[in-house]
C-alpha positions as CSV (number, residue, x, y, z in Angstrom):
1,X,-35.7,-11.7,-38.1
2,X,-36.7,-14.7,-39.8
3,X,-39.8,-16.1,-40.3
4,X,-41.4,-18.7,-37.2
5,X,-40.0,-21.9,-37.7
6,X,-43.2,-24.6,-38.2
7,X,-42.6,-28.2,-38.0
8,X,-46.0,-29.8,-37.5
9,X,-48.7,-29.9,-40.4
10,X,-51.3,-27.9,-38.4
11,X,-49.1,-25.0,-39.1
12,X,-48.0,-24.6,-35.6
13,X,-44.6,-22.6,-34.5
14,X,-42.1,-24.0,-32.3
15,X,-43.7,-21.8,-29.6
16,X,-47.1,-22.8,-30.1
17,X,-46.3,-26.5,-29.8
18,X,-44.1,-25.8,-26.3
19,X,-47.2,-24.5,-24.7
20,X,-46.0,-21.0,-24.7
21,X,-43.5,-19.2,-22.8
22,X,-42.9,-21.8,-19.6
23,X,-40.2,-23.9,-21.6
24,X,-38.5,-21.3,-23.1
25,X,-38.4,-19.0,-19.3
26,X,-37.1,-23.0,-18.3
27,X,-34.8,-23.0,-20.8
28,X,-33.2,-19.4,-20.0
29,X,-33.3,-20.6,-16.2
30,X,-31.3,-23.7,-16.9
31,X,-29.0,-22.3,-19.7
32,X,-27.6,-19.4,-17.4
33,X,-27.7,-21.6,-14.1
34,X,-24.8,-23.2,-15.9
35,X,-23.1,-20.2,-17.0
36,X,-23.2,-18.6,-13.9
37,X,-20.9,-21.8,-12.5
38,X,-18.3,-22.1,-15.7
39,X,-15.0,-20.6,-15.7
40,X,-14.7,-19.6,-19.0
41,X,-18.1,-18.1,-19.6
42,X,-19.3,-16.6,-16.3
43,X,-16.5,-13.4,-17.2
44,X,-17.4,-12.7,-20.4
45,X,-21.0,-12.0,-18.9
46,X,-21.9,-9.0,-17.0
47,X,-22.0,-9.3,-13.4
48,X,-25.7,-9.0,-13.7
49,X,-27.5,-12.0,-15.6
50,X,-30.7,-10.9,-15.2
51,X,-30.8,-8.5,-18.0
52,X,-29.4,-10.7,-20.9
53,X,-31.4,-13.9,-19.0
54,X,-34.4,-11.5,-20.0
55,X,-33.6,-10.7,-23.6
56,X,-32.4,-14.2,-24.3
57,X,-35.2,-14.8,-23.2
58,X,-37.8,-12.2,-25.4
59,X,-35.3,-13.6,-28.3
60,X,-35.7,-17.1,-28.4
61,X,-39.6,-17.2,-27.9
62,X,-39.7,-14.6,-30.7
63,X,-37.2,-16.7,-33.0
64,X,-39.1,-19.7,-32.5
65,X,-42.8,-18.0,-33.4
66,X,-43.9,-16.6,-30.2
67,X,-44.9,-12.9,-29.5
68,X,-42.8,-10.1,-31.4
69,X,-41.4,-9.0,-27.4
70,X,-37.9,-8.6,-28.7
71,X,-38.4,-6.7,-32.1
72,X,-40.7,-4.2,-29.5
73,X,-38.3,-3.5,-27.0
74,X,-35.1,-3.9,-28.9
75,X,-35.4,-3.7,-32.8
76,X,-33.7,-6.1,-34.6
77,X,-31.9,-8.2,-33.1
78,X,-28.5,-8.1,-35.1
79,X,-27.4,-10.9,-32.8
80,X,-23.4,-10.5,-34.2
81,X,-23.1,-7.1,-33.5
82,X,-24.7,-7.2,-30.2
83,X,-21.9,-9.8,-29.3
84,X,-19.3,-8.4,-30.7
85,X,-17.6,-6.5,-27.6
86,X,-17.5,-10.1,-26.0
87,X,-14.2,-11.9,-26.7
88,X,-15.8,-15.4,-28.2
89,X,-13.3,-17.9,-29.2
90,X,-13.6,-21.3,-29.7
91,X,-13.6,-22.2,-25.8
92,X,-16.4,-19.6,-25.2
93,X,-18.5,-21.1,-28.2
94,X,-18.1,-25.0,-27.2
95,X,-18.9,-24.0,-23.6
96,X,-21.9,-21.6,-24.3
97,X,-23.4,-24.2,-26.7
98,X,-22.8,-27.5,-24.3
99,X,-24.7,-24.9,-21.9
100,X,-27.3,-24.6,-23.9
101,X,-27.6,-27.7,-25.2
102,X,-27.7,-29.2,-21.4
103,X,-30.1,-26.9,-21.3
104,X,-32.5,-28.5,-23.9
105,X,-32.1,-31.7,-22.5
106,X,-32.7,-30.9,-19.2
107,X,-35.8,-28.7,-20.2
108,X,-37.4,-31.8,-22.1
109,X,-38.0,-30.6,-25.4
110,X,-39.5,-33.3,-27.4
111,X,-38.2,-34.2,-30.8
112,X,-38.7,-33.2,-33.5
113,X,-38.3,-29.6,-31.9
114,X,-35.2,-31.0,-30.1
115,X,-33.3,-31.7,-33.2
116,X,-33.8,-28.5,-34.2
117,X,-33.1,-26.2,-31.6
118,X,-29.6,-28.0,-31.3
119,X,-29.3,-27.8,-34.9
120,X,-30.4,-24.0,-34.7
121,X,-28.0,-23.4,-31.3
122,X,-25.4,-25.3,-33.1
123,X,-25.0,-23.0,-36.4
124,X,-25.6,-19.8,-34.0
125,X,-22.6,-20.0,-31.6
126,X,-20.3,-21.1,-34.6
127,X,-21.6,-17.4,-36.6
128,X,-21.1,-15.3,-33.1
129,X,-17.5,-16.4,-32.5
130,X,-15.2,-13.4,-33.3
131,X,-11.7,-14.2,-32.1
132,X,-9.4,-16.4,-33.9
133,X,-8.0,-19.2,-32.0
């Protein structure tokens, strides 16, 4: 896992900044709120969101400097591997990461976190696509 990301020059991570875990729960909330209505997504996702909504969710508060949740309960999070039983093409990365960036936007994260979370998201569902088109 990679160090806390820090933008500001009092040293605090993304996390800290957010407030804590409210956005990123919001976040989570919003992001599978749209997956759960999308035709190409919602069957590559087990019929039970509640699970992954909950390690997304441990994940991305980690990644972003928060409590070490996910590392506790899961180990590492080898994010690739984890995804690669999941047929991910091109269709299933644009839509996941217009998901998830709706998701930002609707959340309100304030720049300059904004930037980079899309930035981040951006680069991540480009590395988790395992199908060729």
């Amino acid at each position: 896992m990679s160090e806390p990301i820090i933008l500001n020059p009092t040293g605090q991570t993304v996390y800290e900044q957010l407030g804590g875990d409210e956005p990123f729960r919001r976040l989570v909330d919003c992001f599978y709120a749209r997956v759960e209505r999308d035709p190409v997504l919602r069957p590559v996702f087990p019929d039970d969101l509640e699970p992954g909504k909950e390690w997304q969710f441990l994940f991305l508060t980690q990644y972003w400097g928060g409590p070490a949740r996910y590392q506790v309960e899961r180990g590492h999070p080898r994010l690739r591997m984890r995804h690669m039983p999941f047929v991910i093409g091109e269709a299933e990365r644009d839509a996941w990461l217009g998901h998830m960036l709706a998701a930002v936007d609707e959340v309100g994260i304030p720049e300059p976190v904004r930037s980079q979370m899309r930035e981040y998201f951006t680069h991540a569902a480009s590395v988790m696509v395992n199908r060729a088109p």
